[in-house]
SEKOLSE-480564 format. One record per atom (N, C-alpha, C): atom name; residue number from 1; residue in three letters; y, z, x. Coordinates in pm, 1 decimal. Each point is the difference from the previous one (the first is absolute). Last residue first. Layout:
// SEKOLSE-480564
+------+-----+------+----------+----------+----------+
! atom !  nr ! rest !    north !       up !     east !
+------+-----+------+----------+----------+----------+
!   CA ! NUM !  ALA !        Y !        Z !        X !
...
+------+-----+------+----------+----------+----------+
END
This chain:
// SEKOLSE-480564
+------+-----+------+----------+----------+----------+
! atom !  nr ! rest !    north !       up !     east !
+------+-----+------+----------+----------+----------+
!    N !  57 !  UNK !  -2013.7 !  -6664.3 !  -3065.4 !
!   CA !  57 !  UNK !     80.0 !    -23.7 !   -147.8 !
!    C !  57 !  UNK !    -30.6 !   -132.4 !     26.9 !
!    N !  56 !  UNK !   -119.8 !    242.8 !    380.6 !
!   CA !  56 !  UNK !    -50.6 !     84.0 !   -125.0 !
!    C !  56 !  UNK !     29.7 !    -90.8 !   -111.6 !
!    N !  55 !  UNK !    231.0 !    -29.7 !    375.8 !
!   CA !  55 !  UNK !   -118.9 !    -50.3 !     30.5 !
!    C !  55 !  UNK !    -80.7 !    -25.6 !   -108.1 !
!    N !  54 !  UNK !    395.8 !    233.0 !     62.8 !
!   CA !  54 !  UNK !     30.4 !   -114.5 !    -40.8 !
!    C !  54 !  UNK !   -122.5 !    -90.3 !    -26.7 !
!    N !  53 !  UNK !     -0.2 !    482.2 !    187.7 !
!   CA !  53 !  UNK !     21.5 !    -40.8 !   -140.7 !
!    C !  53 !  UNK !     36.1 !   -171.4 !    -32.6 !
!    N !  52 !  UNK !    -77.6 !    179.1 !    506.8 !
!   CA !  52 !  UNK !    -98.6 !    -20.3 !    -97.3 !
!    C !  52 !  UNK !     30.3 !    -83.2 !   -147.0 !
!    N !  51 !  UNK !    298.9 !    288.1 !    251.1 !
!   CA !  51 !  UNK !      7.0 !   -154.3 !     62.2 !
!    C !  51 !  UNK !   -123.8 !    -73.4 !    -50.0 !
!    N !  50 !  UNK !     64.5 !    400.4 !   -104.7 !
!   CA !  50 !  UNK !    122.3 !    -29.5 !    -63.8 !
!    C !  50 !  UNK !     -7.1 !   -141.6 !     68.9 !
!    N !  49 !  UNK !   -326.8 !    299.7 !    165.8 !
!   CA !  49 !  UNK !    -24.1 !    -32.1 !   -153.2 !
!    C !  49 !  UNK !    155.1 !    -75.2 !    -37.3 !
!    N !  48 !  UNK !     43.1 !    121.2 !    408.1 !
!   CA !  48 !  UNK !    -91.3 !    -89.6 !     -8.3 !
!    C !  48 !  UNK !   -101.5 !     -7.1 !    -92.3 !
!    N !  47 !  UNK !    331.0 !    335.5 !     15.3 !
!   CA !  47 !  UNK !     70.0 !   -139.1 !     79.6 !
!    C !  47 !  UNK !   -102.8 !   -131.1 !    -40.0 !
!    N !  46 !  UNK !   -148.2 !    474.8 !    -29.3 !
!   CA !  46 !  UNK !     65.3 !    -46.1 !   -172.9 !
!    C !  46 !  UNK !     76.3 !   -154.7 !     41.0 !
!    N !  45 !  UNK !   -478.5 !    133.5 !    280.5 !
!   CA !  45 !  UNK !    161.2 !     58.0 !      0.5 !
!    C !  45 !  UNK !     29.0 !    -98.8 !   -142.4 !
!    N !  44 !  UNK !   -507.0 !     27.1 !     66.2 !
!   CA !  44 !  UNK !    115.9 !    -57.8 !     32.9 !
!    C !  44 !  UNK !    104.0 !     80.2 !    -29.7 !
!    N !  43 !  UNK !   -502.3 !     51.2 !    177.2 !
!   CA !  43 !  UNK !     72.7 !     23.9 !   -114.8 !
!    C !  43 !  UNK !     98.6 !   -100.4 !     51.1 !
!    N !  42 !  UNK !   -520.6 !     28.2 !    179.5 !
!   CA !  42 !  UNK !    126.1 !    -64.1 !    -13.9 !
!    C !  42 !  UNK !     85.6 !     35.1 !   -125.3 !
!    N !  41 !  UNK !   -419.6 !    327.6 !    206.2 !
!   CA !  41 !  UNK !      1.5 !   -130.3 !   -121.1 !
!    C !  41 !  UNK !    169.2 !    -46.2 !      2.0 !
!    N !  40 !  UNK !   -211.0 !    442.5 !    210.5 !
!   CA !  40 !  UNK !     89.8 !   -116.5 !    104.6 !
!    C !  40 !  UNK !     -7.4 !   -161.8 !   -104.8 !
!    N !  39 !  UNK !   -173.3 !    491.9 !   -175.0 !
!   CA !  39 !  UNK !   -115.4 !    -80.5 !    121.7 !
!    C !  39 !  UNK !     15.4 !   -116.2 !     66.2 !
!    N !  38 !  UNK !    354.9 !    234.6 !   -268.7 !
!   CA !  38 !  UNK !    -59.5 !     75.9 !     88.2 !
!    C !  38 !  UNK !   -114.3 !    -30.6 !     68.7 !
!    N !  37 !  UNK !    240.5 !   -208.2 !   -308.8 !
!   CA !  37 !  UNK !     76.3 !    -52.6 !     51.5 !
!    C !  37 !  UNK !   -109.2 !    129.7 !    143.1 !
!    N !  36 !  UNK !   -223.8 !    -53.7 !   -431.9 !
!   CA !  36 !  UNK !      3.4 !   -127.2 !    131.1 !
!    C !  36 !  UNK !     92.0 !     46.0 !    108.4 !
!    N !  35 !  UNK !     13.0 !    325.1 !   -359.5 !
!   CA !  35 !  UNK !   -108.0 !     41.6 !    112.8 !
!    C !  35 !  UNK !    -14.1 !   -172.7 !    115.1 !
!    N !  34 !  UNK !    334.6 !     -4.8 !   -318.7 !
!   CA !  34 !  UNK !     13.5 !    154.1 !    112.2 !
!    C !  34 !  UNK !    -89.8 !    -16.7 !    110.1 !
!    N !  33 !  UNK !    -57.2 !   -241.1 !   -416.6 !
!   CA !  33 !  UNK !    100.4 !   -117.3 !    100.8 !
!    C !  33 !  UNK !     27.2 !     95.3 !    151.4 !
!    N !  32 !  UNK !   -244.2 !    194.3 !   -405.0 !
!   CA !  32 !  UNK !    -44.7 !   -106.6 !     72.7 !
!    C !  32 !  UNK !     89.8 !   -108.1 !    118.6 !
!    N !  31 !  UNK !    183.5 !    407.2 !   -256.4 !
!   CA !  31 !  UNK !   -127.9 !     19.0 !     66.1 !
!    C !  31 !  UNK !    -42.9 !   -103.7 !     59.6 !
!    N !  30 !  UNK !    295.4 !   -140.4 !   -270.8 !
!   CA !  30 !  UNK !     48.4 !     43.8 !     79.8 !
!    C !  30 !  UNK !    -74.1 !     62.9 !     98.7 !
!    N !  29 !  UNK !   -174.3 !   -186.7 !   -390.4 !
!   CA !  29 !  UNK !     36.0 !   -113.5 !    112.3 !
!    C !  29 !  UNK !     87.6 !    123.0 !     50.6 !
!    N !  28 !  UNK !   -193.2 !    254.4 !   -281.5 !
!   CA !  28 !  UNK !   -110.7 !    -58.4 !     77.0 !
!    C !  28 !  UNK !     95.6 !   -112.3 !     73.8 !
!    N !  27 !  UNK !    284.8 !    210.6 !   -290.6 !
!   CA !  27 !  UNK !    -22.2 !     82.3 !    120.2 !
!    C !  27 !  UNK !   -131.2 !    -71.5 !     39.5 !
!    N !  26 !  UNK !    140.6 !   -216.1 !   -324.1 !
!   CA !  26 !  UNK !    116.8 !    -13.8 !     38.1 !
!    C !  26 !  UNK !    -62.6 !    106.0 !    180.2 !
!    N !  25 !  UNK !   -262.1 !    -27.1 !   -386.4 !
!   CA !  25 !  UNK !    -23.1 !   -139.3 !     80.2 !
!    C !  25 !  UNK !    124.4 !     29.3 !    103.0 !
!    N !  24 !  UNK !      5.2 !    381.4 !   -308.9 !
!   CA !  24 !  UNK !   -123.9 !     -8.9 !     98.5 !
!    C !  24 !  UNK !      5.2 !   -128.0 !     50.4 !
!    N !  23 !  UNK !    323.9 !     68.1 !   -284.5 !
!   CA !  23 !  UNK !     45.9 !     -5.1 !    152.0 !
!    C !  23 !  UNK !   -117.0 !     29.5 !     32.7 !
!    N !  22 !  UNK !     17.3 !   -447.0 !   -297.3 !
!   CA !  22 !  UNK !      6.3 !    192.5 !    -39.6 !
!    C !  22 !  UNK !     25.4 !     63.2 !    151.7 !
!    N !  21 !  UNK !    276.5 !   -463.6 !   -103.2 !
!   CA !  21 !  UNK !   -178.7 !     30.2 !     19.7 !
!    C !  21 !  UNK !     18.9 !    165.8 !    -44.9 !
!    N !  20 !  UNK !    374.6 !   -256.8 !    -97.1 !
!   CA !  20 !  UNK !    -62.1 !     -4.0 !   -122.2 !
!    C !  20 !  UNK !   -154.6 !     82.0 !     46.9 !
!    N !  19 !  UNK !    373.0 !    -68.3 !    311.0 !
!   CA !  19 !  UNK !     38.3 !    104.5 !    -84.5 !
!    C !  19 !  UNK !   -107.7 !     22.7 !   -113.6 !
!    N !  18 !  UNK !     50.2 !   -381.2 !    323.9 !
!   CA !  18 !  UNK !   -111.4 !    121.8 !     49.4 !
!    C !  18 !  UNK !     51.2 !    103.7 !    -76.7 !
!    N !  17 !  UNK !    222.7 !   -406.2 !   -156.8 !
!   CA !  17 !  UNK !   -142.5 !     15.3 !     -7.0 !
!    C !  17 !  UNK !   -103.9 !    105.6 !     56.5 !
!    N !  16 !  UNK !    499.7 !     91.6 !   -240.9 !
!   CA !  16 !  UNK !    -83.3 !   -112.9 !    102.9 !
!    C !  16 !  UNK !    -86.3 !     28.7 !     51.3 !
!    N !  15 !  UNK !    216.7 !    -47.5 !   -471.7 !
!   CA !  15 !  UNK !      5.2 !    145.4 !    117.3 !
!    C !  15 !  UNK !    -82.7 !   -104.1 !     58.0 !
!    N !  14 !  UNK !    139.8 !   -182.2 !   -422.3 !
!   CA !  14 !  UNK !    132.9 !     28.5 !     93.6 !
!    C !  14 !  UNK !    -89.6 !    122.5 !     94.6 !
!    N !  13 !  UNK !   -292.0 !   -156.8 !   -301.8 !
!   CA !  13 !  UNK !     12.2 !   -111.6 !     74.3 !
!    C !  13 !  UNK !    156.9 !     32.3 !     52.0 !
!    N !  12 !  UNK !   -176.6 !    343.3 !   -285.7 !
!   CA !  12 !  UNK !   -117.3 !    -28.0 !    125.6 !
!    C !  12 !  UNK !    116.9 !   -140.0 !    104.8 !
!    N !  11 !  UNK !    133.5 !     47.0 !   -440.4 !
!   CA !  11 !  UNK !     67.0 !     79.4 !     49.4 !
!    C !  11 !  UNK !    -39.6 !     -3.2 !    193.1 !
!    N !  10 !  UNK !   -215.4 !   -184.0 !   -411.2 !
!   CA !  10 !  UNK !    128.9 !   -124.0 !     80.8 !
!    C !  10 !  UNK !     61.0 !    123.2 !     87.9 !
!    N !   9 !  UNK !   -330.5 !    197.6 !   -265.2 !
!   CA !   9 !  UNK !   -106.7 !    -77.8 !    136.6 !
!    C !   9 !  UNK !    143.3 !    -98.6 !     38.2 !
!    N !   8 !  UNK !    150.0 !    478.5 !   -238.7 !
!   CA !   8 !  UNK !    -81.4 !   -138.0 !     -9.3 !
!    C !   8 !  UNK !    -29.8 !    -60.2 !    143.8 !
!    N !   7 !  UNK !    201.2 !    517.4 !   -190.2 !
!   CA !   7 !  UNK !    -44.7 !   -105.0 !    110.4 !
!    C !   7 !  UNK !    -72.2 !   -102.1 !    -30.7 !
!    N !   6 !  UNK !    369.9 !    237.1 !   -331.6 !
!   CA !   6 !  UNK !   -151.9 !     -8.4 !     11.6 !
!    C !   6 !  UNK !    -10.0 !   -107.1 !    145.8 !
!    N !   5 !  UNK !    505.4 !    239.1 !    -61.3 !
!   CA !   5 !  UNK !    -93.7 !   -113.4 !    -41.1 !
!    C !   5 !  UNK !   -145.6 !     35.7 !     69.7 !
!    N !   4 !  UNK !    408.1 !    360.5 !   -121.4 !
!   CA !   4 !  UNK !    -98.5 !    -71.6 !    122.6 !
!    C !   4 !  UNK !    -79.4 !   -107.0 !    -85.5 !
!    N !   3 !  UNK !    440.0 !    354.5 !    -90.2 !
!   CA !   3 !  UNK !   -112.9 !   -122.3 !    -89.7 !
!    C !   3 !  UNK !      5.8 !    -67.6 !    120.7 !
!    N !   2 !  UNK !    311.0 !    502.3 !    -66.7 !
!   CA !   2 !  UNK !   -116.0 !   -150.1 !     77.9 !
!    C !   2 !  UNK !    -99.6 !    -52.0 !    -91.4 !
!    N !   1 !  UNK !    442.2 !    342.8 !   -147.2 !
!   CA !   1 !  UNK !   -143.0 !    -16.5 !     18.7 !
!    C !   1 !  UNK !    -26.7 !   -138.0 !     60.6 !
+------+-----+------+----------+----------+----------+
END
């Protein structure tokens, strides 16, 4: 037989952070980022988010 530990709030803090939003927020920014990239709103390639990240911190 299995023995699962009770989910606690220290537990929350090992998953990462867009894991914690609900997926309705999760699907409105995707929708939303869709519909910009479709009325020509500046996206970026994964290259140039990765050249970005340093920026950030």
């Amino acid at each position: 037989m299995a023995e699962y530990e009770v989910d606690t709030r220290a537990d929350e803090d090992d998953i990462a952070p867009f894991l914690r939003v609900p997926i309705e927020e999760l699907r409105r920014q995707v929708y939303e980022s869709y519909e910009g990239w479709l009325r020509g709103e500046r996206t970026y390639t994964t290259d140039e988010i990765k050249k970005m990240r340093p920026e950030w911190t």
